[in-house]
Structure formats: C-alpha cells, structure tokens
C-alpha positions in Angstrom: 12.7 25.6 6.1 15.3 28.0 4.8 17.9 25.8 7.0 16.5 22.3 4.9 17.0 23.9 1.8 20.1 24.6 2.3 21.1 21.2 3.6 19.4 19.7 0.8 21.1 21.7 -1.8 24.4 21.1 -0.4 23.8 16.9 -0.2 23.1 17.5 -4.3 26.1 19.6 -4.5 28.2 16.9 -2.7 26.5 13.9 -4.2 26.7 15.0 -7.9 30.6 14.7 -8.6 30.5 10.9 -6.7 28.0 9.6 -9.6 29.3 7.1 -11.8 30.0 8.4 -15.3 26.6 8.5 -17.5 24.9 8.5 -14.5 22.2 11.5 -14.4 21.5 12.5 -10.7 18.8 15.0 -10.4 17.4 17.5 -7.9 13.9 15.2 -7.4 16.6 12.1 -7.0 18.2 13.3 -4.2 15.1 15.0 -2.3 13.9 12.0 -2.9 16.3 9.9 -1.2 16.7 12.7 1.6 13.1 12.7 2.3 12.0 9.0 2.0 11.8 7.1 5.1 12.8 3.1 5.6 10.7 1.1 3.1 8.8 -0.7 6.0 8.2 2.6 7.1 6.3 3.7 3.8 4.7 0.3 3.9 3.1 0.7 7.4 2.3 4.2 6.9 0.2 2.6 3.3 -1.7 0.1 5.3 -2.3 2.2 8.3 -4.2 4.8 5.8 -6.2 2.2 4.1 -7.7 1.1 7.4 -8.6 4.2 8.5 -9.9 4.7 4.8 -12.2 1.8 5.0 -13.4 2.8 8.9 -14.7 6.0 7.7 -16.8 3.9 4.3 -13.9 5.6 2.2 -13.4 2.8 -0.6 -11.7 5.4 -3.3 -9.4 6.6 -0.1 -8.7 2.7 0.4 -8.3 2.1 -3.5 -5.1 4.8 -3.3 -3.2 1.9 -1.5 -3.5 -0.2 -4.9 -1.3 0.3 -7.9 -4.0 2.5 -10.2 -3.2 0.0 -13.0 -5.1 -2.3 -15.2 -2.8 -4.5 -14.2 -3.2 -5.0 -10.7 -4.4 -8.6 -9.3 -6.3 -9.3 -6.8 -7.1 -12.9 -5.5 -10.1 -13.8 -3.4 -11.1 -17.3 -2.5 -12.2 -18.6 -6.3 -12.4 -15.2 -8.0 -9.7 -12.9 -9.6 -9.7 -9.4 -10.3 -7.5 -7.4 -12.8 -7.1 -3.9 -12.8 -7.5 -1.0 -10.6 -11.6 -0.7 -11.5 -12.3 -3.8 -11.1 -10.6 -4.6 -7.3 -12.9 -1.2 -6.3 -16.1 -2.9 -8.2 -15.2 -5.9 -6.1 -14.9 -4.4 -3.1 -18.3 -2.3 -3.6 -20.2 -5.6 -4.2 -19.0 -7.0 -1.3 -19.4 -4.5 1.4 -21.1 -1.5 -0.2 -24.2 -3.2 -2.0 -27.6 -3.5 -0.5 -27.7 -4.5 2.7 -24.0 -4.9 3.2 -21.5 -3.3 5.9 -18.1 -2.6 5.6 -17.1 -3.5 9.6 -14.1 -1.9 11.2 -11.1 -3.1 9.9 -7.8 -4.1 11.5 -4.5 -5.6 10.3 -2.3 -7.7 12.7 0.7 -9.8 12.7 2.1 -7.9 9.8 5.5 -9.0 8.3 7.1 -6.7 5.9 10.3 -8.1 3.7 12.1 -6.2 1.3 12.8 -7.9 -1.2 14.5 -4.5 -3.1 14.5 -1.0 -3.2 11.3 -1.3 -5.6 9.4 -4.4 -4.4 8.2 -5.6 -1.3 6.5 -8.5 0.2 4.2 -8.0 3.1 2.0 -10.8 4.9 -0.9 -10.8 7.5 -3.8 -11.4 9.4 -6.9 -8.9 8.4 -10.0 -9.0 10.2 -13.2 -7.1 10.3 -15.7 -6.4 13.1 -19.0 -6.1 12.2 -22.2 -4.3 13.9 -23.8 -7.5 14.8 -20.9 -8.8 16.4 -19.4 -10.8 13.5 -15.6 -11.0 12.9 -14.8 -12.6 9.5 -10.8 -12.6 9.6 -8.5 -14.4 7.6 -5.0 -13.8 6.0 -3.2 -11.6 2.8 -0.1 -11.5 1.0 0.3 -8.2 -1.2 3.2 -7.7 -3.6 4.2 -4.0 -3.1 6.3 -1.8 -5.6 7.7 1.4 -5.9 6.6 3.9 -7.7 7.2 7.4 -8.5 4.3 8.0 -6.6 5.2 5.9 -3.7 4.6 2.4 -2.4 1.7 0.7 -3.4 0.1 -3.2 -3.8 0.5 -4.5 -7.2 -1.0 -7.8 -6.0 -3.0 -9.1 -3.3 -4.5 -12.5 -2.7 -6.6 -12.7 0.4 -8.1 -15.4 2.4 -11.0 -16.0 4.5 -11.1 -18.3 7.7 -14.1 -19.9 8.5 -16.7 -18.4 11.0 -16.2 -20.3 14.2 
C-alpha cells in the first residue's frame, strides 16, 4: 500500500509540470486515471453486477447500473420511461407485482463501442429463464456515460422476441 502511494504520488509529481497552461490537474484526476481500468472493462464489470443484482430479486442493486437521473430513458416495446424512479416502478410492475417472477437473467452476445472517453454504446441479446421453464429473450441497446461516479446507462431501449 505504502509502495502504491508512493508510485502514485510520483505519477502526479511527474504529470503536473506536462499540463497545458490553465489546465488544473488534481490529485483525484490522476488516481483516477491510475486506477480506472479499459472502459469496456468498467462496462462489463456494470452489467455483470446488474445480473447478479437481479438473480438475487435485488432491483435497487440492479437500478445502481442506471444513471440516478430524472433524465434517464428507458424504451420498452410501446412505453417510455423517464427518470431514475420511474425505470425501477417499471421494472417492479413487471416482475415484482403479484404473481410475477423476476427469472434468472443472462446477457449474451454483448458489443461494447466507445464512442469517447465519456459515452459508450453497448448492444445485446438479454434473456430470462423462468421457473416454469419460459425463456422470454430479446435484444437492448443502452447509451452509457461517464460519470464521476462511474459508468452508468443513461438510456436503454429493449426489445422482446416473440415466445416460440
């Protein structure tokens, strides 16, 4: 730990005199760019967490993924939601109500594009299993930016297949 610190320190230290003039580099900068892994790194590690989020019935857990903004959009077949509250009251409805399951969930065929160091586009293939053997499935495109607080889906529109 001691070792990091030091190492840290010293990338400031050597980093600081190389900004451009007006240019304000501070200590959370450059731990920040230290520590951060490769964006598509982040991304997986976001998505990853949701699922196992929503296999343990943990919809706040799976909510952290989303931007905690009123303006976050999220598309589902004829309906939109905007904002943070009302994606979770969606998602509730859906698979928490009466007689509802949530399913284990799984992503696949995931395709992550950078489109900057503060956006990303990611698209995919969801699909759940259910108790009784159902699999409703279908596809998602999210708009990911970032934030001081990380990665996280600004927008997702999401598709369901029909049952077979």
């Amino acid at each position: 730990m001691k070792f990091t610190s030091i190492v840290v320190l010293a990338s400031f230290l050597v980093l600081l005199p190389a900004q451009p003039q007006g240019k304000i580099t501070t200590v959370q900068t450059v731990l920040r760019s230290v520590s951060d892994s490769p964006p598509e790194d982040a991304i997986k590690r976001l998505l990853v967490a949701q699922t196992q989020a929503w296999n343990r019935g943990d919809l706040e857990a799976f909510m952290n993924g989303y931007w905690r903004s009123p303006d976050l959009t999220f598309f589902s077949g004829a309906s939109v939601a905007n904002g943070w509250q009302a994606a979770l009251q969606r998602y509730q409805r859906r698979y928490q109500g009466t007689g509802k399951e949530m399913g284990h969930l799984e992503f696949q065929d995931l395709n992550i594009d950078v489109l900057s160091p503060d956006a990303a586009f990611v698209r995919g293939k969801w699909e759940l299993t259910m108790a009784g053997g159902k699999t409703p499935h279908g596809l998602f495109t999210l708009i990911l930016k970032n934030t001081q607080n990380g990665w996280h889906i600004v927008h997702d529109h999401t598709s369901s297949a029909d049952e077979k």
